[in-house]
N, C-alpha and C positions, 0 to 999 in steps of 0.2 A: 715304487712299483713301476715297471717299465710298460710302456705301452708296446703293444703289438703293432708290427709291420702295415698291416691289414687299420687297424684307429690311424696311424701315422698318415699314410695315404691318404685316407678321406680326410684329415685336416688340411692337405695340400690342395685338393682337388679345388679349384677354379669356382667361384660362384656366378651360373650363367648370367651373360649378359641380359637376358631376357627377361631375369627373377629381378635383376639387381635396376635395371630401368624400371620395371612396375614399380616397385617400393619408392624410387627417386619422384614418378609421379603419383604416387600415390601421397608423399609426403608431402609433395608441392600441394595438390590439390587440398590437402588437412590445412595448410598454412593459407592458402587461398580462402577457403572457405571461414575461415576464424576471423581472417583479414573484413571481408566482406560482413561476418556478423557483428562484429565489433565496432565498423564504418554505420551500419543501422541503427546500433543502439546508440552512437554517439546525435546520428542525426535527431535520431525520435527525441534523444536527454534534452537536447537543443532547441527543439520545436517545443516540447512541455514547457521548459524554464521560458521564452521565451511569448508564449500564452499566458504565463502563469502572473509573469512579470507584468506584463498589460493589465489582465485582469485585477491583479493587487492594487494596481497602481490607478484605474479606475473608478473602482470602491473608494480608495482614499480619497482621492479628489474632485471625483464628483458627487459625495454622499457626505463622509465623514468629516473631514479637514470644513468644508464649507458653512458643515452646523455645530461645528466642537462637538461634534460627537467622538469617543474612544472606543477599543475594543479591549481585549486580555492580550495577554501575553508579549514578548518583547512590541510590538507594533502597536501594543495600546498603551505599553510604557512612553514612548515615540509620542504619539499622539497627546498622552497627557504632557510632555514634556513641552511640546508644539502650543497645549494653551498657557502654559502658565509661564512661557519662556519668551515665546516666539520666533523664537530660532528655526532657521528653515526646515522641513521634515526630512531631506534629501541626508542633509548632517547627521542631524537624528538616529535616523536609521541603520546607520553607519557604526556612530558612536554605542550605540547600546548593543546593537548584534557583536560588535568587535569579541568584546571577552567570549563570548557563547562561541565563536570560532575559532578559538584557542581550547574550548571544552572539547570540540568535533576535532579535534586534530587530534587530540592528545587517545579519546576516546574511540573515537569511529576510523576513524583513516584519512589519508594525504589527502586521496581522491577526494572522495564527499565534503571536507573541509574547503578545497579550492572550489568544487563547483559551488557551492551555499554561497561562497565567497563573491564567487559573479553572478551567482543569483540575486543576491544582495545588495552588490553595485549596478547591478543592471535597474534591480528597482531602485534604486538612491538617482541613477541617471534618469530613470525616466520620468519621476517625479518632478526632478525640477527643470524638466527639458519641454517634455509636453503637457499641451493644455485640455483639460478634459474641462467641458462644459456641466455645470451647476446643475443637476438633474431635477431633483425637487429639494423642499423645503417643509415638506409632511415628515414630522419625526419618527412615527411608526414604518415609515416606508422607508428613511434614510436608515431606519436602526436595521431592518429587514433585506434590504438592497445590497448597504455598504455591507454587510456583514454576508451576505449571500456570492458577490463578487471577490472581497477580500477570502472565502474561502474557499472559492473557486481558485483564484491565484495561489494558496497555498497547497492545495491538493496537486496542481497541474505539476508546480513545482518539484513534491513529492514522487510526483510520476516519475518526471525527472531526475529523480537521483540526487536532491536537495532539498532545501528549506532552505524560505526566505522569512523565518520568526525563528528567533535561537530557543525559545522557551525550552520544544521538546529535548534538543541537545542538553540543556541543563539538567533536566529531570530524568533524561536516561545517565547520566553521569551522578547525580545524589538519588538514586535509586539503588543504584549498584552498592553505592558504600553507606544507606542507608537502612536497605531492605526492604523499601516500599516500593506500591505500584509505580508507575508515570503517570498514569491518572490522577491521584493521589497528589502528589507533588505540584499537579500541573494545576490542580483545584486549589490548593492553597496558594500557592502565586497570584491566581484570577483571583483570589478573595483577598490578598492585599491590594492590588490593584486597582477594583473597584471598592474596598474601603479607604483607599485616599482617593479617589476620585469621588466619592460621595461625600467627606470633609470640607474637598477643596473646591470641588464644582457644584454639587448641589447634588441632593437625594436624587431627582429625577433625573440627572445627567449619569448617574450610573446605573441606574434601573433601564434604560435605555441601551448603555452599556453590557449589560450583562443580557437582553437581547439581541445586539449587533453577534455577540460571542456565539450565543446560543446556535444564530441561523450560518453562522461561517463555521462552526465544528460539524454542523449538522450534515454545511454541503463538503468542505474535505474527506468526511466518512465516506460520500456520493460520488464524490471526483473519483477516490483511492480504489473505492471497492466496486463502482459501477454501479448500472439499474440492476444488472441481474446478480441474486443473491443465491449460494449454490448450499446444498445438504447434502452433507456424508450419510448414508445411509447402510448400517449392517443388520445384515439379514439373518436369521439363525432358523432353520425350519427342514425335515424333513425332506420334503419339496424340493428340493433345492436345485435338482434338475428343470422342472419346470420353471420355476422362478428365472432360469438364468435364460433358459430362451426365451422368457417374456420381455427382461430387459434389453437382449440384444437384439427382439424382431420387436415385438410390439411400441418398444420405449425409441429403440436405435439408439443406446447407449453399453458404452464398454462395462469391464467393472471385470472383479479382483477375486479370486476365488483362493482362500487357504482354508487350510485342516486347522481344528478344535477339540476341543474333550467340553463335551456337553454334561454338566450335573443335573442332581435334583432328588428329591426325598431324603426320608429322616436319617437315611444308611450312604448315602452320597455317592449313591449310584452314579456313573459315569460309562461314558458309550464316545464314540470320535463321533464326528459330523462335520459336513462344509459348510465353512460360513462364507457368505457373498459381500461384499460391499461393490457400492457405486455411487459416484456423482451423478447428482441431478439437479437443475435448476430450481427455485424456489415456485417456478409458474408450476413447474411438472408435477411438485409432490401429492396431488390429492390425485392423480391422475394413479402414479405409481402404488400408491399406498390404496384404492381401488384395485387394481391390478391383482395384488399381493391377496389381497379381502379374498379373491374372487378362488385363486390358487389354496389358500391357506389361512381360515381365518384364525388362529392361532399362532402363527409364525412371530416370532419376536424380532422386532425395529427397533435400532436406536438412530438416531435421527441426533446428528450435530449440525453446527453451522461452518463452513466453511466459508473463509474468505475469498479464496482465488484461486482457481485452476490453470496448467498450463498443460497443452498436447491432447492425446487421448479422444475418445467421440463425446466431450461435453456439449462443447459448441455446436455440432452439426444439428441438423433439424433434423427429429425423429423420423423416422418410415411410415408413411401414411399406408392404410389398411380400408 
């Protein structure tokens, strides 16, 4: 099929130089701005791993290392390895993560594998570089302290875009070709762990252990996820007009508005309706669900938990009234 004289033409015709500049800066500016996000997040990876690394490396040395105390997972493998060896913890730490970074490479990726990697050696160097002073000598407070710091350092690190304990890498890798949780996986590890620690070192040297674990998993959940804990909340109710200017004036929160087919009775009646969802802080929800009470005391909530929000009006602070 031949094109027309008239198509012909406008293939020829010239694209303004005016159209053809905006786009040239329009594209700079895309690469500009990717550039500058990228330089941020490397900074922030960097500043995490580099807190995280202190903090690890503090727990170790001023709490644990000093009373033979251990924890779980690769750094309590370390640690027991450290009394019964005495081999420096720097090696250590080194030696036992190495395979677990062969798991993240193969599994997760280039990236994440190399930074774990400096993560790793960054704690191995700073372990046997600087000296952290003796803190106490109270068991219940070295089991509570070192385990509270050491999990401080591992959350930070997470922040960051690593891990400085291979464990989880293991257990997300024999999870996949197992078909269990990482939970799961990660409990039975900790439970070999402290059952040769309690053979080799005594009952109460892993009872203590399994303390140090308790309050360092406690605080990486606190590092990862933060003070504030947020609820998905869907709404289903009539109402629904009200409702949504209650969260956007009285709450000062966004939130999500799509179409539904509402049931119910023996014959399964159905009718559409909107349903609402919104983020809301864990402080907000008695406030919200008052709210809701007040509009619609029938209106049906389901209430998740949610881990982490990004963008959107979570963060901002309500509109005061």
């Amino acid at each position: 099929m031949k094109s027309s004289p008239r198509h012909a033409l406008i293939r020829q015709l010239p694209v303004p130089s005016s159209v053809g500049s905006e786009r040239s800066r329009y594209r700079r500016a895309r690469r500009l701005h990717a550039l500058r996000v990228a330089f941020r997040r490397r900074v922030k990876d960097v500043l995490f791993m580099t807190l995280g690394i202190f903090s690890a490396a503090f727990g170790l040395e001023g709490f644990l290392i000093p009373n033979a105390f251990i924890d779980g997972g690769a750094t309590g493998i370390a640690l027991l390895a450290v009394n019964l060896t005495g081999l420096p913890l720097a090696l250590l730490l080194v030696v036992v993560n190495a395979p677990f970074m062969v798991v993240a490479y193969r599994t997760i990726g280039r990236e994440f594998a190399l930074k774990t990697m400096a993560a790793i050696a960054g704690l191995a160097l700073v372990t046997a570089t600087v000296h952290f002073p003796d803190v106490t000598h109270d068991k219940l407070l070295v089991a509570v302290f070192g385990g509270f710091f050491l999990g401080a350092g591992i959350g930070l690190a997470v922040r960051g875009g690593s891990v400085i304990d291979g464990t989880e890498v293991l257990a997300l890798a024999l999870s996949r070709k197992l078909g269990t949780t990482i939970g799961d996986i990660i409990m039975v590890i900790n439970l070999v762990i402290f059952g040769v620690a309690a053979w080799l070192l005594g009952v109460e040297t892993a009872l203590y252990a399994m303390v140090t674990y308790l309050a360092a998993s406690k605080t990486v959940d606190f590092v990862i996820e933060g003070i504030e804990e947020y609820t998905g909340l869907t709404i289903i109710s009539p109402h629904h007009e009200e409702l949504r200017h209650m969260i956007g004036t009285v709450m000062g929160r966004g939130l999500t508005v799509y179409t539904g087919r509402r049931g119910f009775g023996k014959n399964g009646q159905s009718f559409d309706t909107e349903i609402i969802y919104c983020v809301i802080t864990r402080l907000e929800l008695s406030k919200i669900l008052t709210e809701i009470e007040k509009i619609d005391p029938n209106a049906f909530v389901v209430m998740s938990p949610v881990k982490d929000t990004r963008g959107g009006m979570i963060k901002k602070r309500p509109l005061q009234h």
